[in-house]
Jmol script that loads the backbone (N, CA, C; Angstrom):
load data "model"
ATOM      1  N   UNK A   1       0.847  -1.176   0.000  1.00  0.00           N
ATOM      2  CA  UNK A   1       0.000   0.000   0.000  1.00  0.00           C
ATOM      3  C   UNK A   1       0.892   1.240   0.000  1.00  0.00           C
ATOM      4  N   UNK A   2       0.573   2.300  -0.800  1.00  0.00           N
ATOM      5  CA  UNK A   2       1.333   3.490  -0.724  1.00  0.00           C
ATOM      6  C   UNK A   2       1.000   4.842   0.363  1.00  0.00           C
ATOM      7  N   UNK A   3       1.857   5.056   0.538  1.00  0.00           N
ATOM      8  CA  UNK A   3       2.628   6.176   1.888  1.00  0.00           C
ATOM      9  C   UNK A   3       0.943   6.815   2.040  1.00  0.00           C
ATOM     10  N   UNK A   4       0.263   7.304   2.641  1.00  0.00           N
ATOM     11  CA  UNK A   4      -1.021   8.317   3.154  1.00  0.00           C
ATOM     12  C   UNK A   4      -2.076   7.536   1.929  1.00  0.00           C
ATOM     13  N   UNK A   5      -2.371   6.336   2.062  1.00  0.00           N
ATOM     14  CA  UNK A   5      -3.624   5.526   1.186  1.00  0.00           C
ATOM     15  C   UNK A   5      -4.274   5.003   2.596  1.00  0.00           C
ATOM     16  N   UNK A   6      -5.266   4.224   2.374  1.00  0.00           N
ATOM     17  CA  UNK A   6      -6.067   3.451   3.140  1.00  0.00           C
ATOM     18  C   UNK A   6      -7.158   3.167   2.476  1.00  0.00           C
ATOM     19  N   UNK A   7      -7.692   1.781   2.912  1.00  0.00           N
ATOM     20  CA  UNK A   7      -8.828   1.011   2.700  1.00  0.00           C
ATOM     21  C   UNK A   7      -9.433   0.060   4.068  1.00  0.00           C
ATOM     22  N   UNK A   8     -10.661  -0.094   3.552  1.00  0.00           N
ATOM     23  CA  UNK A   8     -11.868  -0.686   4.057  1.00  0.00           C
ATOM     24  C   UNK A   8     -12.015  -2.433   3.729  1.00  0.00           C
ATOM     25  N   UNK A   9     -11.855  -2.855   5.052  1.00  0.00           N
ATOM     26  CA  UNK A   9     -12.142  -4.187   4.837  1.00  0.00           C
ATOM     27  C   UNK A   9     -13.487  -4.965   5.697  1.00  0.00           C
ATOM     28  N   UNK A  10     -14.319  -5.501   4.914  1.00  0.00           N
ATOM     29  CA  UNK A  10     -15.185  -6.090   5.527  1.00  0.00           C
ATOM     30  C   UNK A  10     -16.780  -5.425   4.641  1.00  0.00           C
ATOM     31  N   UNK A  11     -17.691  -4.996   5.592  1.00  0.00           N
ATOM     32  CA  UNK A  11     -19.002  -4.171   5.020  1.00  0.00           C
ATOM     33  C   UNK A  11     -18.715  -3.040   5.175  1.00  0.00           C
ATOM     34  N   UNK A  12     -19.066  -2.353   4.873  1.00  0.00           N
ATOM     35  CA  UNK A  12     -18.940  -0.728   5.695  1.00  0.00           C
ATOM     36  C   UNK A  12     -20.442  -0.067   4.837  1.00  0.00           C
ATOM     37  N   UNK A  13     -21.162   0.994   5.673  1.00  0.00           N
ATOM     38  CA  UNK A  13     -21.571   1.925   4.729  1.00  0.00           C
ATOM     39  C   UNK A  13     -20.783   3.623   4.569  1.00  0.00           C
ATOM     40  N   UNK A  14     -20.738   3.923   3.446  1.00  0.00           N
ATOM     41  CA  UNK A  14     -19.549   5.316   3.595  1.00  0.00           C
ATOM     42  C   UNK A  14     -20.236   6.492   3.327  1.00  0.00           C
ATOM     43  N   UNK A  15     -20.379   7.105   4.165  1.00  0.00           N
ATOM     44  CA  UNK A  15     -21.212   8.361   4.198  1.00  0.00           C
ATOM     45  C   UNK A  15     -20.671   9.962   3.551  1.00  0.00           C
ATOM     46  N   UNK A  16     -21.274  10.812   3.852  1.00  0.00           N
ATOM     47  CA  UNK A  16     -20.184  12.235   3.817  1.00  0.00           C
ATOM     48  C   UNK A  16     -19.118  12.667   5.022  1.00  0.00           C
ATOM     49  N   UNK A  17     -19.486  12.242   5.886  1.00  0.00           N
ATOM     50  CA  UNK A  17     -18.826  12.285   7.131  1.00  0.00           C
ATOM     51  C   UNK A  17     -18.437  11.754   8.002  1.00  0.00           C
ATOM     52  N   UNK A  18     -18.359   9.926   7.852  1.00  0.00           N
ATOM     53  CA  UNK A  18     -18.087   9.230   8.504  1.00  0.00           C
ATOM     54  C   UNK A  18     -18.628   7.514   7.486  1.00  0.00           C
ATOM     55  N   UNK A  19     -17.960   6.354   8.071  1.00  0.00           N
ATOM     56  CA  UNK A  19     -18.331   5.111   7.573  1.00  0.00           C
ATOM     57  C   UNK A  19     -18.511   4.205   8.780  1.00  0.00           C
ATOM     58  N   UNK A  20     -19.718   3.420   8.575  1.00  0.00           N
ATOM     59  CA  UNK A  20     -20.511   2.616   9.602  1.00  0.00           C
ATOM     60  C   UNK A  20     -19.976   1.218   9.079  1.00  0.00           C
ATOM     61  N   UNK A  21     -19.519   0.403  10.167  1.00  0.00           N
ATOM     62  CA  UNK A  21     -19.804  -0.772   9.857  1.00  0.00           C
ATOM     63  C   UNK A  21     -20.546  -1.892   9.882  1.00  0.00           C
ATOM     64  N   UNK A  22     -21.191  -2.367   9.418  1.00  0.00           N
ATOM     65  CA  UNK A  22     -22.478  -3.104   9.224  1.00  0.00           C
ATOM     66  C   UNK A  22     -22.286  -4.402   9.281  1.00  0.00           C
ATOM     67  N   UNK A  23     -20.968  -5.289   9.451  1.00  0.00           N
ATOM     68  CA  UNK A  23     -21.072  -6.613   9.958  1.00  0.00           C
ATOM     69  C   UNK A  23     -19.824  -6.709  10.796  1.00  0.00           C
ATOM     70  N   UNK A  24     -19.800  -7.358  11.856  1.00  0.00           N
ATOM     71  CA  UNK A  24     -18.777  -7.934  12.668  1.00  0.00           C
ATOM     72  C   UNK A  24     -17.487  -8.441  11.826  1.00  0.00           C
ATOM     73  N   UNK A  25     -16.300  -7.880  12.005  1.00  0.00           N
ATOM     74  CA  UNK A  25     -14.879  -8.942  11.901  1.00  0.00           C
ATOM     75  C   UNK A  25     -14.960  -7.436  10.657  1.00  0.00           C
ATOM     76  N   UNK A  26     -14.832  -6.334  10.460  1.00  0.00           N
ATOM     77  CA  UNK A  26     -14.318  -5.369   9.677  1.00  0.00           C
ATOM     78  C   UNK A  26     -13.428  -4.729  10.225  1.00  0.00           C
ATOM     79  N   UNK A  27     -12.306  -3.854   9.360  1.00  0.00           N
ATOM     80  CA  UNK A  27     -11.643  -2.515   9.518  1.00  0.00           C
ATOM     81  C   UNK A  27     -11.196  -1.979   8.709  1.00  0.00           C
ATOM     82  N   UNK A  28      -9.503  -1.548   9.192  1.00  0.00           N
ATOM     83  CA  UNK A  28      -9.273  -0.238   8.514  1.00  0.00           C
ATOM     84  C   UNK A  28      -7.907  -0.327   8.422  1.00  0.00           C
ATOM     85  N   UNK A  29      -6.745   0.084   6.753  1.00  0.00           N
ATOM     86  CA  UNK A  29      -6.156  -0.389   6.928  1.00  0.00           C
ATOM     87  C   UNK A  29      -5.340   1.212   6.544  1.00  0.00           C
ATOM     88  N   UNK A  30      -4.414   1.593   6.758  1.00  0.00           N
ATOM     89  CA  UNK A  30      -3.895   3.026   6.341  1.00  0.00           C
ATOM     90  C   UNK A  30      -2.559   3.099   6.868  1.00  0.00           C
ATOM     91  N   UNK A  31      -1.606   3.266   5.603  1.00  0.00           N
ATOM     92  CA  UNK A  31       0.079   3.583   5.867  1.00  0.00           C
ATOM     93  C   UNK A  31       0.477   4.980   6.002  1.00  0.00           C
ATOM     94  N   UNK A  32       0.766   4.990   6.629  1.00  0.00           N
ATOM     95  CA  UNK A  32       1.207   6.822   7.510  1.00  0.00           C
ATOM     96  C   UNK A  32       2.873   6.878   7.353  1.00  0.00           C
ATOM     97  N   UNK A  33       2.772   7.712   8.018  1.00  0.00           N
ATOM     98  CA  UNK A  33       4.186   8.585   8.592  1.00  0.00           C
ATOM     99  C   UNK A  33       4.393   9.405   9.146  1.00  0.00           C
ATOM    100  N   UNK A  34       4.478   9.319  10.680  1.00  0.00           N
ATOM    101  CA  UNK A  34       4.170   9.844  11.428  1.00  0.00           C
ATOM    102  C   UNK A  34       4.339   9.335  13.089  1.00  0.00           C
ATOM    103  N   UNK A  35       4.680  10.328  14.126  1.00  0.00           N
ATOM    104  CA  UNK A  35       4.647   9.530  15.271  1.00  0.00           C
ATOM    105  C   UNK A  35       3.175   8.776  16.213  1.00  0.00           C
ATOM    106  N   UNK A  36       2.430  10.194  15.952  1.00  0.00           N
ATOM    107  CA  UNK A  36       1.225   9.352  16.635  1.00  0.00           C
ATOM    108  C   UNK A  36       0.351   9.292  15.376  1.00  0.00           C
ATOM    109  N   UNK A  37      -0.500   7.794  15.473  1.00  0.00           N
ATOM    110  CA  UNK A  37      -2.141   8.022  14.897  1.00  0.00           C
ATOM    111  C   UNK A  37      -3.350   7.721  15.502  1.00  0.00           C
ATOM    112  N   UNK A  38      -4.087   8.672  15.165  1.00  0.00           N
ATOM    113  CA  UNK A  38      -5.414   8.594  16.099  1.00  0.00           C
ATOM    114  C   UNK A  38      -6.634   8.476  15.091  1.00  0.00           C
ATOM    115  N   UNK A  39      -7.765   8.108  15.635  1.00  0.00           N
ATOM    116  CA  UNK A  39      -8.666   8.194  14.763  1.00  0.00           C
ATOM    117  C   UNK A  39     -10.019   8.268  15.677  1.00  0.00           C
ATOM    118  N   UNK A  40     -11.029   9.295  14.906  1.00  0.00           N
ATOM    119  CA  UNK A  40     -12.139   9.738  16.038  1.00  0.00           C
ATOM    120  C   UNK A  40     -12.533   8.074  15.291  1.00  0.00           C
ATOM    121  N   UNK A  41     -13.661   8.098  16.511  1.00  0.00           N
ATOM    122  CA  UNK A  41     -14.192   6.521  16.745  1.00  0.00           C
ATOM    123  C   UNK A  41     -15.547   7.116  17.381  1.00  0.00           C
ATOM    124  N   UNK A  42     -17.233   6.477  17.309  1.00  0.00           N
ATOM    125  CA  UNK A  42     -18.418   6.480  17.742  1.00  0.00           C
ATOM    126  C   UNK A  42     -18.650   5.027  17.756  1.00  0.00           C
ATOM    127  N   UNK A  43     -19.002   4.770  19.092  1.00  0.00           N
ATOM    128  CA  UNK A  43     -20.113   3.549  19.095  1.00  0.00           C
ATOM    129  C   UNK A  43     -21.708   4.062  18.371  1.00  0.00           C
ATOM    130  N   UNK A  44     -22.770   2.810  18.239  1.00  0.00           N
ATOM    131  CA  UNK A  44     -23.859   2.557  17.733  1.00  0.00           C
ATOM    132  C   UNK A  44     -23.916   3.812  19.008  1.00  0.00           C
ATOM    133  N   UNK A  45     -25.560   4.257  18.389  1.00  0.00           N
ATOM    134  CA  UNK A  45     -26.148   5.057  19.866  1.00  0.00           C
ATOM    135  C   UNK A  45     -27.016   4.128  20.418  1.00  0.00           C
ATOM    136  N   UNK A  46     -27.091   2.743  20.175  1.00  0.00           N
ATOM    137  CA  UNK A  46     -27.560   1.873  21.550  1.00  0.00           C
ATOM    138  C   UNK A  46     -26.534   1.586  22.942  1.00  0.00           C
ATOM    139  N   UNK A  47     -25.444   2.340  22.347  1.00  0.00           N
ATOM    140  CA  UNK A  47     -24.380   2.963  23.862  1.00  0.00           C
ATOM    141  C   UNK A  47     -23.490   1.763  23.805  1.00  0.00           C
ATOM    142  N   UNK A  48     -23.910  -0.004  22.657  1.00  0.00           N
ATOM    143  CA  UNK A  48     -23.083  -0.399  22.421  1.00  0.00           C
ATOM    144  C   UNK A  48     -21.540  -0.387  22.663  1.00  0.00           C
ATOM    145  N   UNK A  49     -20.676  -1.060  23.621  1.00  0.00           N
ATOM    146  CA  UNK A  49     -19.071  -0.905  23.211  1.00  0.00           C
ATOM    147  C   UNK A  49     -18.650  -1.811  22.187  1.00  0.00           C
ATOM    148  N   UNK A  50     -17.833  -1.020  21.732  1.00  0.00           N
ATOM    149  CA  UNK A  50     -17.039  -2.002  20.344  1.00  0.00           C
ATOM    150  C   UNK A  50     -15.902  -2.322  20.566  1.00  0.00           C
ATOM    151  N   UNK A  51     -15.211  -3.699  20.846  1.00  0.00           N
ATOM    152  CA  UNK A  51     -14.169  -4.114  20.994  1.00  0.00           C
ATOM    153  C   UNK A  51     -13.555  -4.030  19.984  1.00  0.00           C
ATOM    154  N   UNK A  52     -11.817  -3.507  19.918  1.00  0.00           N
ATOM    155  CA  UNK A  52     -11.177  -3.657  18.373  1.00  0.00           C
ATOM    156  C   UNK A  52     -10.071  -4.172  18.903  1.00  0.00           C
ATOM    157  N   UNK A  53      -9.034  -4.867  17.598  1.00  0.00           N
ATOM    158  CA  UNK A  53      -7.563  -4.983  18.276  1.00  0.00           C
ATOM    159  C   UNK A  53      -6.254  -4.033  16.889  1.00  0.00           C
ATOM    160  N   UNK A  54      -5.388  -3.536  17.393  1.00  0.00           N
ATOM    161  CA  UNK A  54      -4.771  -2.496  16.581  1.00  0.00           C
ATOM    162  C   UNK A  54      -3.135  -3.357  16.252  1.00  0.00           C
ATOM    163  N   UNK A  55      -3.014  -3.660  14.849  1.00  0.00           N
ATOM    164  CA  UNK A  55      -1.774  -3.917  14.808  1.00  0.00           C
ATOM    165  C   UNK A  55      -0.698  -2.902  13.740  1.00  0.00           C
ATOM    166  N   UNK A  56       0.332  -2.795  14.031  1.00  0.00           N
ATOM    167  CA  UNK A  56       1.360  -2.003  13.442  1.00  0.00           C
ATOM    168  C   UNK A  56       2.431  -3.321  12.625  1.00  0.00           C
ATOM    169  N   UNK A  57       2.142  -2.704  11.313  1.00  0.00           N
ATOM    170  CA  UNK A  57       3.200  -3.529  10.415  1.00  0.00           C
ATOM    171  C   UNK A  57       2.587  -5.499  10.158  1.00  0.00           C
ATOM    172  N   UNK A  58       1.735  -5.437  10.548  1.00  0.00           N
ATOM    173  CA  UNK A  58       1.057  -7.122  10.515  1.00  0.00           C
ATOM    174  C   UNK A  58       1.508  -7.359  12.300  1.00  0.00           C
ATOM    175  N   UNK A  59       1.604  -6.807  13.258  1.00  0.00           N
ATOM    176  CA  UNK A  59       2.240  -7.397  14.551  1.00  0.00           C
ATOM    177  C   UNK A  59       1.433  -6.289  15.784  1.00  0.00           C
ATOM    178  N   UNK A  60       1.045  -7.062  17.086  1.00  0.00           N
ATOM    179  CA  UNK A  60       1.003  -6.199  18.209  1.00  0.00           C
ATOM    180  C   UNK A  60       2.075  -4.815  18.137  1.00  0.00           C
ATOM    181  N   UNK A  61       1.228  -3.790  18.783  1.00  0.00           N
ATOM    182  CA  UNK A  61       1.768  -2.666  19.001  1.00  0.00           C
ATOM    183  C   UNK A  61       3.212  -2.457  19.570  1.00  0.00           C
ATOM    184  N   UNK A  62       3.102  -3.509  20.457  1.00  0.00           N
ATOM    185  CA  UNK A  62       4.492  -3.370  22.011  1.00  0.00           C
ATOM    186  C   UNK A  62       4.667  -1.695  22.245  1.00  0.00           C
ATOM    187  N   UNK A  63       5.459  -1.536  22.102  1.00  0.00           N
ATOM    188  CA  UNK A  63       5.973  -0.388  23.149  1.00  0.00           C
ATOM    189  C   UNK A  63       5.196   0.921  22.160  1.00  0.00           C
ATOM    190  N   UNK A  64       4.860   0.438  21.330  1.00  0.00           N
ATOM    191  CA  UNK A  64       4.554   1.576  19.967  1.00  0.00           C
ATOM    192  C   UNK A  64       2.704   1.760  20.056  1.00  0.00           C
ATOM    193  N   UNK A  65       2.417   1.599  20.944  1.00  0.00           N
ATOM    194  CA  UNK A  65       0.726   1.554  21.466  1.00  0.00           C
ATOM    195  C   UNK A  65       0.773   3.061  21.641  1.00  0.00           C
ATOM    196  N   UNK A  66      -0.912   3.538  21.650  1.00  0.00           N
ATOM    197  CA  UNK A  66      -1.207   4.645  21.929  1.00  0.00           C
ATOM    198  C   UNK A  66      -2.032   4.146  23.100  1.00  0.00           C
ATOM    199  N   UNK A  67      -2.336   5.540  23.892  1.00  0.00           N
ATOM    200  CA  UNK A  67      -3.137   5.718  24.937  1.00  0.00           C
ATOM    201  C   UNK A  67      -4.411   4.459  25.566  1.00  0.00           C
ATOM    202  N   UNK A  68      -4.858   4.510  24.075  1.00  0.00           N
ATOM    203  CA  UNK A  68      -6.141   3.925  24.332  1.00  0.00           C
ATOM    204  C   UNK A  68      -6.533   2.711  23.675  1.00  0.00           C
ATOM    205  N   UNK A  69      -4.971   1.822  23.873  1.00  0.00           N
ATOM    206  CA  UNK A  69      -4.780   0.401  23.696  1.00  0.00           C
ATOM    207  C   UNK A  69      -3.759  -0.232  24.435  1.00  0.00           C
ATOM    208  N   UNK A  70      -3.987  -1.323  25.061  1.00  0.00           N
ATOM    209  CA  UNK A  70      -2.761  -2.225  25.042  1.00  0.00           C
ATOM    210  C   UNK A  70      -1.378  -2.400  24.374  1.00  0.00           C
ATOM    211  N   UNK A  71      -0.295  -3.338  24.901  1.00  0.00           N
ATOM    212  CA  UNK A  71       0.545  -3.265  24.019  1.00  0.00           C
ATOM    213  C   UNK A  71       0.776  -4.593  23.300  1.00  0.00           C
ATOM    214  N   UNK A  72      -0.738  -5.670  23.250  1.00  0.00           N
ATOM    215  CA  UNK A  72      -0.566  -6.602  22.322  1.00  0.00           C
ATOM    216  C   UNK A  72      -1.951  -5.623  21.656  1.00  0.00           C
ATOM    217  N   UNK A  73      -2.620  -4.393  21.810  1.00  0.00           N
ATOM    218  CA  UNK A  73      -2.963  -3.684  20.734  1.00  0.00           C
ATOM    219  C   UNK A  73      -4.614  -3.409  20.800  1.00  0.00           C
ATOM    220  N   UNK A  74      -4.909  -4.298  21.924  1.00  0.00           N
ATOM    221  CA  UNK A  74      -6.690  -4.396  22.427  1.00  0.00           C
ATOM    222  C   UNK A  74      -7.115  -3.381  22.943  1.00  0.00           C
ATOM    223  N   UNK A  75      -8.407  -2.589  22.422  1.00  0.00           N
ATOM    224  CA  UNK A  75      -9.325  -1.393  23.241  1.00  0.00           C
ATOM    225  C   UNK A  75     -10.568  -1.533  22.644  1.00  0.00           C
ATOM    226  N   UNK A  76     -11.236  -0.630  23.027  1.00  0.00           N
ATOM    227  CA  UNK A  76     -12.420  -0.790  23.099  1.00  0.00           C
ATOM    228  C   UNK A  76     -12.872   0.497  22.683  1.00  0.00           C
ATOM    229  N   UNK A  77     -14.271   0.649  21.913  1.00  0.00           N
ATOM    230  CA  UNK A  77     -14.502   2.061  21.628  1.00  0.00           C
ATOM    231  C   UNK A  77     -15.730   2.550  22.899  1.00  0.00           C
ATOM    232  N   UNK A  78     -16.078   3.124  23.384  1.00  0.00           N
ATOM    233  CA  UNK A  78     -16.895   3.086  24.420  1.00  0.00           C
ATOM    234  C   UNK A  78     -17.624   4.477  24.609  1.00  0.00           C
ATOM    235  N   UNK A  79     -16.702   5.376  24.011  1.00  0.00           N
ATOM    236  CA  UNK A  79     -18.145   6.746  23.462  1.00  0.00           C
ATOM    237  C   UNK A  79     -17.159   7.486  22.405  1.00  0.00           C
ATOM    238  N   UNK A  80     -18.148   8.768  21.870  1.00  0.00           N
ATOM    239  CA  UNK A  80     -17.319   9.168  20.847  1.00  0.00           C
ATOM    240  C   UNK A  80     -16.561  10.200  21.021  1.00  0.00           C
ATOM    241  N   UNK A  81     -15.516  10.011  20.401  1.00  0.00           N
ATOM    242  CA  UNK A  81     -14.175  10.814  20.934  1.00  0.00           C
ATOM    243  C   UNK A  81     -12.626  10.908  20.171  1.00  0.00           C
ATOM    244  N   UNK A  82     -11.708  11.211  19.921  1.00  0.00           N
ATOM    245  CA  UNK A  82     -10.468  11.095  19.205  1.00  0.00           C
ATOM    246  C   UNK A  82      -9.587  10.096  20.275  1.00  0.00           C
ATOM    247  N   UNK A  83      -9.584   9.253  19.707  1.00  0.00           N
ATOM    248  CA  UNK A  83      -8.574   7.603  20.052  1.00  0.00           C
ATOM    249  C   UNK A  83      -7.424   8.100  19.661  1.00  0.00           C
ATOM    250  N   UNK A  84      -6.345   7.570  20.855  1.00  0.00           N
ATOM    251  CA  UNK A  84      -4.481   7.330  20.587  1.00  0.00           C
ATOM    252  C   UNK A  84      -4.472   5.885  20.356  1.00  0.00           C
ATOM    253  N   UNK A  85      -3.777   5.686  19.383  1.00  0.00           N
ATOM    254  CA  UNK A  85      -3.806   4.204  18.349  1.00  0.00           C
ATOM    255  C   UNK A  85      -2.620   3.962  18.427  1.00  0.00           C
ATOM    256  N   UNK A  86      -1.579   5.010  17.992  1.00  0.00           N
ATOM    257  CA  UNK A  86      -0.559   4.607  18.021  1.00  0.00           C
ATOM    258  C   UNK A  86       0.682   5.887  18.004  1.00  0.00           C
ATOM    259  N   UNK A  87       1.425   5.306  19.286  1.00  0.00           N
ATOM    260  CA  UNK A  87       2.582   6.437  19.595  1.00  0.00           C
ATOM    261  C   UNK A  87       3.891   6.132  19.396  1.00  0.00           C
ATOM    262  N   UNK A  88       4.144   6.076  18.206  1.00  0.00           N
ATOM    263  CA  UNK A  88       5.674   5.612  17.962  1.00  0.00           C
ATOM    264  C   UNK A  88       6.878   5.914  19.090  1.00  0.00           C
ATOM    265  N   UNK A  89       7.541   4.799  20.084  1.00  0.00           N
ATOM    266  CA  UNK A  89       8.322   4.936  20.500  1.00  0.00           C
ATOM    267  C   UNK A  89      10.034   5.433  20.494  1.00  0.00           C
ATOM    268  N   UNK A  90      10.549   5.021  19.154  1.00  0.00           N
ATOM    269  CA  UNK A  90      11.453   5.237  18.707  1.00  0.00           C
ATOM    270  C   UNK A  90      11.587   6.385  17.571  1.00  0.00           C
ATOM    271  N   UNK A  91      12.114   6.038  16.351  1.00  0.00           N
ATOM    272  CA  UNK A  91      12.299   6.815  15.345  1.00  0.00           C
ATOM    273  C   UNK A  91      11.120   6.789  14.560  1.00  0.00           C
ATOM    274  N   UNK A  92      10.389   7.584  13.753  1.00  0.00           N
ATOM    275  CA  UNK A  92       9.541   8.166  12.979  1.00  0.00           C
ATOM    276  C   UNK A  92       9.964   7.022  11.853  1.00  0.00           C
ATOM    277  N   UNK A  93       8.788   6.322  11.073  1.00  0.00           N
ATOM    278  CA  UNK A  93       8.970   5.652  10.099  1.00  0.00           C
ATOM    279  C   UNK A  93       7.962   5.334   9.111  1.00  0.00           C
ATOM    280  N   UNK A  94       7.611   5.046   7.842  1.00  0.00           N
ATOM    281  CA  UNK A  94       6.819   4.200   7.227  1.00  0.00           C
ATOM    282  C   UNK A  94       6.098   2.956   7.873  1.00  0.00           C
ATOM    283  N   UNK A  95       4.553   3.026   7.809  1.00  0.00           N
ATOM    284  CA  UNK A  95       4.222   1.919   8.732  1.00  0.00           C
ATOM    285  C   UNK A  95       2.663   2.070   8.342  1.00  0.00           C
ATOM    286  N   UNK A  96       2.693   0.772   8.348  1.00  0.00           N
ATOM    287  CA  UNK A  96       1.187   0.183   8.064  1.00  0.00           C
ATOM    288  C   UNK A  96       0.430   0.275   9.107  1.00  0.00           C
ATOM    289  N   UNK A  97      -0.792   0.735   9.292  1.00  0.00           N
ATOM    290  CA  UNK A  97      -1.562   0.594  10.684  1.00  0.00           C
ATOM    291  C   UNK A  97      -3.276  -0.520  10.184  1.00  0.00           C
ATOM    292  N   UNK A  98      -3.526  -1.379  11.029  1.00  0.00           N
ATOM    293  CA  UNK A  98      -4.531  -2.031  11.113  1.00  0.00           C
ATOM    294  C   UNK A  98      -5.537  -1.751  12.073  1.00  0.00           C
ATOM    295  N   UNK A  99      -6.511  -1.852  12.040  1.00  0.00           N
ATOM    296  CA  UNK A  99      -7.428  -1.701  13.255  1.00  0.00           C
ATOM    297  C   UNK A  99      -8.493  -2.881  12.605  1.00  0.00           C
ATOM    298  N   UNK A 100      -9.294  -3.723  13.668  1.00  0.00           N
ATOM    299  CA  UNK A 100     -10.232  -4.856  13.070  1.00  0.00           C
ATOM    300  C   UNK A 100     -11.400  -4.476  14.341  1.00  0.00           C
ATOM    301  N   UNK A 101     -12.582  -4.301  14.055  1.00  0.00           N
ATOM    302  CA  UNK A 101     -13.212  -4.353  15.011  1.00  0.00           C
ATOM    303  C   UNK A 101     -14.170  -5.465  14.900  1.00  0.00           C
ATOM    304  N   UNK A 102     -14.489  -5.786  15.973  1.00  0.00           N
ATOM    305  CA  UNK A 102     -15.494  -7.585  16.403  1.00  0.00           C
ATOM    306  C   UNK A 102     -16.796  -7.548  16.510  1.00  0.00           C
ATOM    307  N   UNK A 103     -17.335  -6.359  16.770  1.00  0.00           N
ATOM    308  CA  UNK A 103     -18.619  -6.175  16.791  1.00  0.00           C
ATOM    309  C   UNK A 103     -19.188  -4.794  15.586  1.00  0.00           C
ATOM    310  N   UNK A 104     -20.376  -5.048  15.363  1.00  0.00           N
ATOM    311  CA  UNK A 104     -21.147  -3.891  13.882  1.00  0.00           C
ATOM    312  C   UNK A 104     -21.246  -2.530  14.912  1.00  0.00           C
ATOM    313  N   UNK A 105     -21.842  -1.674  14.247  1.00  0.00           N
ATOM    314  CA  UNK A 105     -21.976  -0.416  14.279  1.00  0.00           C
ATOM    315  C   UNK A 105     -21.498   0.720  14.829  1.00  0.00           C
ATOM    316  N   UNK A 106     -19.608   0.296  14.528  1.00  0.00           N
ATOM    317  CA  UNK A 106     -18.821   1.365  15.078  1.00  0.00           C
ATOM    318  C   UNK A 106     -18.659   2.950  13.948  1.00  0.00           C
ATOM    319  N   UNK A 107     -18.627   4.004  14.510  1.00  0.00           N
ATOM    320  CA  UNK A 107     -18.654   5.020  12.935  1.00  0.00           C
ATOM    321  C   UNK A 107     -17.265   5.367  13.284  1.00  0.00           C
ATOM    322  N   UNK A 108     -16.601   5.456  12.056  1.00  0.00           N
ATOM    323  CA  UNK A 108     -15.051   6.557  12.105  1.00  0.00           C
ATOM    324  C   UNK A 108     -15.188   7.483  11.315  1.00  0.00           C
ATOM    325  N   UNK A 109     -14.822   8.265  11.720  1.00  0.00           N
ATOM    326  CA  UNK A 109     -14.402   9.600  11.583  1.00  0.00           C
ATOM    327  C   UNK A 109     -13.482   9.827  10.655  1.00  0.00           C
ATOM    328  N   UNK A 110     -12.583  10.535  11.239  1.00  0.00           N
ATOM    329  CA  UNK A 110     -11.512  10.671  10.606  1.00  0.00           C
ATOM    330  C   UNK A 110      -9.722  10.413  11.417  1.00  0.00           C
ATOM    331  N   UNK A 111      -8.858  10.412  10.833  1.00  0.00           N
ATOM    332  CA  UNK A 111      -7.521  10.370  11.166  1.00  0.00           C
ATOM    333  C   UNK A 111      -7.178  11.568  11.318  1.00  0.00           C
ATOM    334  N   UNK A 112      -6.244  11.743  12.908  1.00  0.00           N
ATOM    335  CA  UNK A 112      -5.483  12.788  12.755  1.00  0.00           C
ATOM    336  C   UNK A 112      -4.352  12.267  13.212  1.00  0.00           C
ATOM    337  N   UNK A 113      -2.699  12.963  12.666  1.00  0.00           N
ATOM    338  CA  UNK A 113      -1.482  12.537  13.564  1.00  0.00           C
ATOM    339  C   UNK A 113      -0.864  13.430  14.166  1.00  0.00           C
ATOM    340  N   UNK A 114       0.466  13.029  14.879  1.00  0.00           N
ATOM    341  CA  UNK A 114       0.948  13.559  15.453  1.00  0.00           C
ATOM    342  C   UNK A 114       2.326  13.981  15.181  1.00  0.00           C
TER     343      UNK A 114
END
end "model"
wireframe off; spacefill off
backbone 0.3
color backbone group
């Protein structure tokens, strides 16, 4: 995938301002550059939480986790808000980011970095 691309895996519906996902086991796949990436995140408004797990490069986060994951890469979306996904520990690099979420009707937003 090339440097600031991304795609959609699974169902999604894609709106003007956000994309819903409409079946369980979808995400999101986008190569950056950059130290942090975040991405606003909404649960369903049945207050639903959405479990996701976040990997960097095909692998757990480790030390390279943001805020609002683990460092084998597990969080949860739980209201709507701008998510830390991922905080590069070391040097600034080319890097694939994954996110998969397990349950339907999470909305994203958009990406911002750091």
């Amino acid at each position: 995938m090339a440097l600031n691309r991304w795609g959609l895996t699974g169902s999604w519906t894609v709106g003007s301002e956000f994309a819903t996902l409409n079946e369980a086991s979808g995400g999101i796949v986008y190569r950056f550059h950059a130290r942090d990436l975040h991405l606003v995140l909404e649960p369903p408004s049945d207050g639903h939480t959405i479990r996701f797990r976040v990997k960097l490069d095909g692998a757990a986060p480790g030390p390279d986790h943001g805020s609002d994951v683990d460092t084998e890469g597990w969080g949860s979306v739980r209201d709507g808000r701008l998510y830390q996904l991922i905080r590069q520990a070391g040097p600034v690099a080319d890097r694939t980011f994954e996110i998969e979420f397990f349950d339907t009707g999470v909305r994203a937003y958009a990406f911002t970095f750091g």
